[in-house]
N, C-alpha and C positions, 0 to 999 in steps of 0.2 A: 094691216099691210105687213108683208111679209119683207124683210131683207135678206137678201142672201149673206153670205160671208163674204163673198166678192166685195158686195154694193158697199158695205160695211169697215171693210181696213183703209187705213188709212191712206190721205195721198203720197205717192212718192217722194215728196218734193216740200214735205212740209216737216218739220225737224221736230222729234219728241224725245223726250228725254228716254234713254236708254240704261237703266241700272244695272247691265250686263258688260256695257262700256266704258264703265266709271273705272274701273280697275287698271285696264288698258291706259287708260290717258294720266294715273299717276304714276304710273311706271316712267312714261315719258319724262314727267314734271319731274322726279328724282332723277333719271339720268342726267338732266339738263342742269340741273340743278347740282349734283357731284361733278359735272366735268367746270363748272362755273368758281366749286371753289378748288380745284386739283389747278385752272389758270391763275388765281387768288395765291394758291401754295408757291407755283414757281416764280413767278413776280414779286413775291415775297424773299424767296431764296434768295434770286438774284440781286435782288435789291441790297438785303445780308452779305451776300457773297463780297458785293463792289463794297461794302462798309469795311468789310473784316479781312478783305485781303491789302490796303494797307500798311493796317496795324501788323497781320501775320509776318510781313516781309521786314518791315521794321524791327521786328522782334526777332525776326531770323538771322538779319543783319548784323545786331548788336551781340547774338552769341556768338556767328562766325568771327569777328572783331574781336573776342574775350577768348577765342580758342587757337585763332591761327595769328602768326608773326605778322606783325602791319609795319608797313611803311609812316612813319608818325613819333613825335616828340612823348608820347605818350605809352606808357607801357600797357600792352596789351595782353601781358601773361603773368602768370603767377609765376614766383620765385621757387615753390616747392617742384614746378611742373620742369621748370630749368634745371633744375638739381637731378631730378628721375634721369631726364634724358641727356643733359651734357655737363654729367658730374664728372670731369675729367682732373678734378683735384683727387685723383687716390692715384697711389705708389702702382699700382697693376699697370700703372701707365709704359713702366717701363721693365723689359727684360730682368730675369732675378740678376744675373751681372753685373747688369747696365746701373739699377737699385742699388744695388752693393756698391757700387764704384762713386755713384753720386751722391751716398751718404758718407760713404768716404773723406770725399772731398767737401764734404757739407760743412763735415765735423772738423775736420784740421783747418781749413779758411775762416770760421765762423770765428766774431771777435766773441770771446768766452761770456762776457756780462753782459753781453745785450745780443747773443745767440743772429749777429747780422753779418749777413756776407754782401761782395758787392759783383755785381751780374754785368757778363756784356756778351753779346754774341759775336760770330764770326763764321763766315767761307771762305773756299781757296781765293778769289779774289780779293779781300782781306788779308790774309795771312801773306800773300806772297811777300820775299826780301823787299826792306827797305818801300815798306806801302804802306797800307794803315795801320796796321799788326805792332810793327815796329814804333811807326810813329805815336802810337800810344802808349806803350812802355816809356818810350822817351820822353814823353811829360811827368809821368811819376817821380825820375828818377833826376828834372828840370823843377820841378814843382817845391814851393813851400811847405814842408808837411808832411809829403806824399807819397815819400819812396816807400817809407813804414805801411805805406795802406795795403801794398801790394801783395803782400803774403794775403790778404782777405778777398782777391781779386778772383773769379771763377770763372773763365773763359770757356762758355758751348758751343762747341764747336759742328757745325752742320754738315761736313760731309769728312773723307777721310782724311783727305791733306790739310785741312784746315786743321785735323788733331794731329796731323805726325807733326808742324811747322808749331802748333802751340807748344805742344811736348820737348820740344828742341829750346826753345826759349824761354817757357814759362812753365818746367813742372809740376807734376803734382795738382795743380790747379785748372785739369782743360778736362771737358765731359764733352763726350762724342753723344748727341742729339739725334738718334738713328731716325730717320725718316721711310714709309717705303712711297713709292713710284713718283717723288718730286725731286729734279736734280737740284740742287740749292748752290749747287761751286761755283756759276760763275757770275759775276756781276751783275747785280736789278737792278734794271732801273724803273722811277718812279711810279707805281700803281701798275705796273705789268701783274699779269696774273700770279705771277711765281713771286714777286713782290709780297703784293698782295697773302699769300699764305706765308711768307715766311715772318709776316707782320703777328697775325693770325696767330701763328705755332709760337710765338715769343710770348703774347699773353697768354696762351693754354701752359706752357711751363712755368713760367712766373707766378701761375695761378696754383700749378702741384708744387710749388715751394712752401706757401703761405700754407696750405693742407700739414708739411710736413715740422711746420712752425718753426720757419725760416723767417725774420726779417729781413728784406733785401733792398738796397739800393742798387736798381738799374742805369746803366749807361749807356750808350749807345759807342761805339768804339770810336767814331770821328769826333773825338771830344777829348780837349785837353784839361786837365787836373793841375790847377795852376796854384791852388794851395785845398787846405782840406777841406771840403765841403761841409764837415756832419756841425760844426760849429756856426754854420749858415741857416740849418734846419730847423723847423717848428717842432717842439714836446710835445708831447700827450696830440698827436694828430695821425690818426689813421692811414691816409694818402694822402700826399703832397707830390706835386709834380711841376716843372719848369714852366714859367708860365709865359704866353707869344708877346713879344713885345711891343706890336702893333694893336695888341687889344688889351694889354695890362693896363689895369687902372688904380693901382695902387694900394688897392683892397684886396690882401693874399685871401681870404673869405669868400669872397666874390665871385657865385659860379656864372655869373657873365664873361668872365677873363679867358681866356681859351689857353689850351695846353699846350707845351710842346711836350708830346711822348718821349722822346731820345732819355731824358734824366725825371729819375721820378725814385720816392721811398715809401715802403710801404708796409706798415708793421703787421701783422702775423693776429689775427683773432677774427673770431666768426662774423666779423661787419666786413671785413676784407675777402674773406675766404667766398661770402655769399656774391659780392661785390664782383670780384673776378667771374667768378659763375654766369652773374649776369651779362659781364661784357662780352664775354667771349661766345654766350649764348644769341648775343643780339645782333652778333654779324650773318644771322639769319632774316634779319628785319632789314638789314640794309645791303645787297646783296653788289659787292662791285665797290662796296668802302673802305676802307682801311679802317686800324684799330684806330687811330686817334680822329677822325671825324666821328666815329662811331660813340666816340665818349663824349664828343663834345653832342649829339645827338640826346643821350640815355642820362646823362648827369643833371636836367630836372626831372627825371621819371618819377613818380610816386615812391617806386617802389625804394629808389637810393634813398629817399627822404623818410622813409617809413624806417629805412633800415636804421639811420642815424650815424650813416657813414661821415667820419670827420675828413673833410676833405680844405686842402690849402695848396696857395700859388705861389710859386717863389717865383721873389722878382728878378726881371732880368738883367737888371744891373747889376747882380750877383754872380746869377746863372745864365750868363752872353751866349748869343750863338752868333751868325755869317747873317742871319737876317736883319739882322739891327744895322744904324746908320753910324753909330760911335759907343764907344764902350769907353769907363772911366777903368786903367790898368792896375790901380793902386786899391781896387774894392773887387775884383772877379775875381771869383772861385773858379769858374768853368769857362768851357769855350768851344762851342759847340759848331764842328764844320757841316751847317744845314747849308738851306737854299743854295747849291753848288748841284753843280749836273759833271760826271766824270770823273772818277777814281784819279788820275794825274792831278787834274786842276784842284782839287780836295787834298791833297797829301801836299800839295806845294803849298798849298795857305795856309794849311795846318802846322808844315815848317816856317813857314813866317811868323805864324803867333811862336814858335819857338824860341826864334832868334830875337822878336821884339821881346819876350818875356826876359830872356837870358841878357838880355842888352836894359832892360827896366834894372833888375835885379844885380847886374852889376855897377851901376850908376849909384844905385840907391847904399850899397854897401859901402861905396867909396867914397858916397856922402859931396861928390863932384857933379853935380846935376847941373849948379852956375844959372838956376831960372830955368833949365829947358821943361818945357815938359813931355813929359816921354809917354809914349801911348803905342798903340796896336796900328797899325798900316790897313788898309781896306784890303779885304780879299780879292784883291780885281780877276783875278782866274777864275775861280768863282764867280763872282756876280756878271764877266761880261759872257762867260756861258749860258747864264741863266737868264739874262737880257736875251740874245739867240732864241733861248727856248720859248 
């Protein structure tokens, strides 16, 4: 029997293996197979991605934190990095004149054996007749002690009248503090902007004193000199500054104690000079504070403790101010016209503690006292102002 080739191939319909087709079908089997593990790869990634993003942000966080100023009890810059950018302790600070004149006056004021002079500021509202100007000389010259300090006394002066009115009464001793585009003549009040930097520009020069190895005791002008303070003061202590009466505890050591800025001493070596550096650089960290919040802020920093700044609080029962509720007259050194709102009402209490002073002191001389005890009068101009406010 014969078959043809027709009868012979196979049915349509019945499936044989093809060795021609094998090739074809592992191409397939690899395609299916790399796009199997390319969805493997991103599910993978993504999975990495949500793990490690994170950590990256954490990690990003804590450099921006170690490079920019923060808001925080905590220092968050390096001391060398303060120093590059607001090293404002060099003499270029001021005009070769201006240099010349305040080393001038550095030298003839400075007490010879301990290279200290004593600092206060001032504006025309200050200076004018018969204001605070005056009524702080006339504590010197009321005062136990005092009158002698006053050749060491160096009044800077912030605008022009503030130095022709010093010049008139207190030569030799008054440095014109050139500012440009802040007017500083007439009376701030408290934490206004203009405040606010004149607070500022008092630590940055206080700061190129200590550069120029000046020790200085600061005053604040509404403060009276009722006998000599420096017999009040801590040895071998770095900075020391008045301390608030409402949170002194009795421990001058104690940086829980809070400051009062107005009186403060502060000798001259590279724990102070770094110290200033830092304060004045960290009223970038706290933007709208003053300097003394500002310290009371930065004075647990690492960095003051690293530095081994010696720091001490004089009590106020030494060093009085208007805040306090009684003061003992026969132990104060100072007397300090704070918590007061008003140039008038501030200068009349200020002549009060004058007149109880001069009235203690003549009682005490004549030895007629008969039991009374004599003391200081409440600033009531002051406080009922300040009550108002």
């Amino acid at each position: 029997m014969i078959i043809s080739k027709k009868t012979a191939a196979e049915p349509a319909n019945v499936s044989v293996y093809d060795p021609e087709s094998q090739p074809q079908k592992q191409t397939l089997h690899q395609v299916l197979l790399a796009k199997w593990r390319d969805v493997n790869m991103i599910v993978f990634s993504v999975t990495l991605t949500l793990f490690l993003c994170p950590l990256v942000y954490h990690s990003a966080s804590r450099l921006m934190t170690q490079s920019l100023p923060q808001s925080s009890n905590v220092s968050a810059f390096e001391p060398h990095l303060i120093t590059a950018k607001h090293d404002f302790n060099n003499t270029d600070t001021f005009e070769a004149e201006d240099r010349g004149n305040l080393a001038r006056i550095l030298k003839e004021a400075s007490m010879k054996e301990k290279k200290t002079v004593i600092i206060t500021m001032m504006n025309q509202a200050w200076a004018e007749p018969n204001s605070t100007f005056d009524v702080f000389l006339e504590g010197f010259y009321a005062g136990e002690g005092t009158e002698r300090l006053l050749l060491h006394v160096v009044v800077v002066c912030l605008d022009e009248k503030a130095y022709s009115r010093c010049n008139e009464v207190h030569p030799r001793r008054c440095f014109l503090l050139r500012t440009t585009g802040v007017d500083f003549s007439g009376e701030k009040r408290f934490m206004v902007p203009d405040y606010l930097k004149m607070m500022w520009l008092r630590v940055e020069f206080l700061g190129s004193l200590l550069k120029l190895r000046y020790n200085f005791l600061f005053t604040d002008m509404d403060t009276m000199w009722l006998r000599d303070p420096f017999p009040g003061l801590f040895s071998a202590v770095d900075f020391q500054v008045a301390g608030d009466y409402y949170y002194y505890n009795g421990n001058s050591s104690d940086t829980r104690n809070r400051a009062n800025g107005g009186f403060n001493f502060v000798v001259s070596n590279h724990r102070t000079i770094e110290f200033y550096n830092y304060w004045y650089a960290s009223r970038l960290r706290f933007p709208g504070k003053n300097e003394q919040v500002v310290l009371e802020r930065i004075k647990h920093d690492h960095f003051i403790k690293k530095l081994g700044l010696k720091m001490r609080f004089l009590d106020p029962v030494y060093f009085g101010n208007f805040c306090q509720p009684n003061w003992d007259i026969s132990k104060v050194y100072l007397m300090h016209g704070n918590c007061c709102g008003g140039k008038r009402n501030k200068v009349k209490d200020l002549r009060q503690v004058l007149e109880d002073w001069r009235n203690y002191m003549s009682v005490a001389a004549s030895g007629k006292a008969n039991g009374r005890k004599l003391g200081f009068r409440k600033p009531m101009n002051c406080w009922k102002r300040a009550r108002r406010h």
